[in-house]
C-alpha positions in Angstrom: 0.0 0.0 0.0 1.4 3.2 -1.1 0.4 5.6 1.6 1.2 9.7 0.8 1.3 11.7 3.9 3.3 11.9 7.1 2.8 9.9 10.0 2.2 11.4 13.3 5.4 10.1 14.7 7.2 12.2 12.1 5.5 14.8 12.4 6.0 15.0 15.6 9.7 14.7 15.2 10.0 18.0 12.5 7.6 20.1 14.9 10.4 18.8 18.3 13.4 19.7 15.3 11.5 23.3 14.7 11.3 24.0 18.5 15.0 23.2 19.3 15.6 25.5 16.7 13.7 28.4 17.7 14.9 27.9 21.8 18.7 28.1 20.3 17.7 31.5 18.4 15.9 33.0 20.2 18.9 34.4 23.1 20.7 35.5 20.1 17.2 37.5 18.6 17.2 39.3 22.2 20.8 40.0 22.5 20.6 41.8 19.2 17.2 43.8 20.0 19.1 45.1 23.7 21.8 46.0 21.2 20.4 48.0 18.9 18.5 49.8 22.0 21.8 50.4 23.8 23.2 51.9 20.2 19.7 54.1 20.1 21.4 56.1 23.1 24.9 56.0 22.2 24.4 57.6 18.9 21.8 60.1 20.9 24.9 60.7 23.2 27.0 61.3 20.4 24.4 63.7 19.1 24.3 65.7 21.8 28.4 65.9 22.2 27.8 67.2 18.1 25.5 70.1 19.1 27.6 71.0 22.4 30.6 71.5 19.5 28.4 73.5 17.3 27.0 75.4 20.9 30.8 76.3 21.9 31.5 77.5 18.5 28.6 79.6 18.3 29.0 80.9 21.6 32.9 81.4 21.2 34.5 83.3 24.3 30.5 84.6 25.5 30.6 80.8 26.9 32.4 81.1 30.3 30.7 83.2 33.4 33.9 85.7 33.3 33.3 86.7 30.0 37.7 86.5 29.2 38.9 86.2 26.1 41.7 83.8 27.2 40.7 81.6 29.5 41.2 78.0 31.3 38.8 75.7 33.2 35.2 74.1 32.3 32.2 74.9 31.4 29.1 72.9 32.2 26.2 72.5 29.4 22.7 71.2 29.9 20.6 69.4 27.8 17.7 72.9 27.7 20.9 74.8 26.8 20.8 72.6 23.4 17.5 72.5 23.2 17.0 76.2 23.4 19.5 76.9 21.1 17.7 74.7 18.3 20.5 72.0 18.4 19.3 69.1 18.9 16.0 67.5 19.6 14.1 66.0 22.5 14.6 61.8 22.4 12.1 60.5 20.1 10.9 58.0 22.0 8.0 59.9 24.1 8.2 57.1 27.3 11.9 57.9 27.5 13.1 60.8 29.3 17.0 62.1 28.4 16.2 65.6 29.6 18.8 65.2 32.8 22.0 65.5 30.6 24.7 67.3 30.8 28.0 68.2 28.6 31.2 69.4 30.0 33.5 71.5 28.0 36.7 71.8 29.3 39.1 74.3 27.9 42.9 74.2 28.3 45.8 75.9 26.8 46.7 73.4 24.2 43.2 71.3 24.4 39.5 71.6 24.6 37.8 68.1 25.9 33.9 67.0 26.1 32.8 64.6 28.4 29.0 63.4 29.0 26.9 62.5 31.2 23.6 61.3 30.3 20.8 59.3 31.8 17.4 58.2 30.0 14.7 56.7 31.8 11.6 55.0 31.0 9.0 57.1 32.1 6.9 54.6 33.2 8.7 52.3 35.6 11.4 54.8 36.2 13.9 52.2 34.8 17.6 53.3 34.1 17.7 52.2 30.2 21.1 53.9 29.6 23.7 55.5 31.8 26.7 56.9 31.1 28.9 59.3 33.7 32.0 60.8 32.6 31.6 64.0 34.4 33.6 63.9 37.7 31.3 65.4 41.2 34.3 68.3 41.0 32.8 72.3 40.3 33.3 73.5 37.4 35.1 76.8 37.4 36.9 79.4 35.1 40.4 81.3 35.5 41.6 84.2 33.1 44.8 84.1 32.5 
């Protein structure tokens, strides 16, 4: 008798295959989606050190408190300075909230430096989604010289 079909046993068998399969993918699927979120902020970080660049140049010497012409120290910017100034945009995700960071522009004889720091939250649960704190606790303060 030539039977066409599958029997159940084999059937069975492709369906126990399939879910093997799909239970040794699926880590790898979520590893890549936290990935790609975690690259979300990054580049948003990244953004915002872009704009603080454009913002200091704009600005030029009107940045520090003293108002000097030559001068030496650090400058803190915040997140509304960028915003104000039509720099960047608010993170486009609504549930998220970025609006705490801050950019510090330090200005040396030789060198200028940038560092970040820059917390988003979900709005929601309060969750810390991304953090990142290169800004030491120190003040931040100007000398002419």
């Amino acid at each position: 008798m030539n039977r066409k079909g599958f029997t159940l046993i084999e059937l069975l068998a492709t369906i126990v295959i399939l879910a093997l399969i799909l239970i040794m993918v699926m880590p790898s699927i979520t590893a890549l989606r936290n990935r790609s979120e975690q690259k979300q902020y990054e580049y948003y970080g990244d953004s915002l050190l872009e704009a603080t660049k454009i913002f200091v140049n704009k600005e030029g010497e009107d940045i520090n408190p003293i108002g000097a012409k030559n001068w030496t120290g650090c400058v803190d910017i915040t997140y509304n300075d960028l915003i104000n100034a039509d720099l960047i945009k608010a993170f486009s995700d609504e549930n998220i909230d970025c609006s705490n960071a801050k950019i510090r522009y330090t200005k040396e004889k030789n060198k200028d430096s940038y560092s970040i720091n820059l917390t988003c939250k979900d709005i929601k649960t309060n969750k810390i989604l991304y953090q990142v704190n290169n800004i030491p606790n120190t003040t931040c303060t100007v000398t002419a010289y």
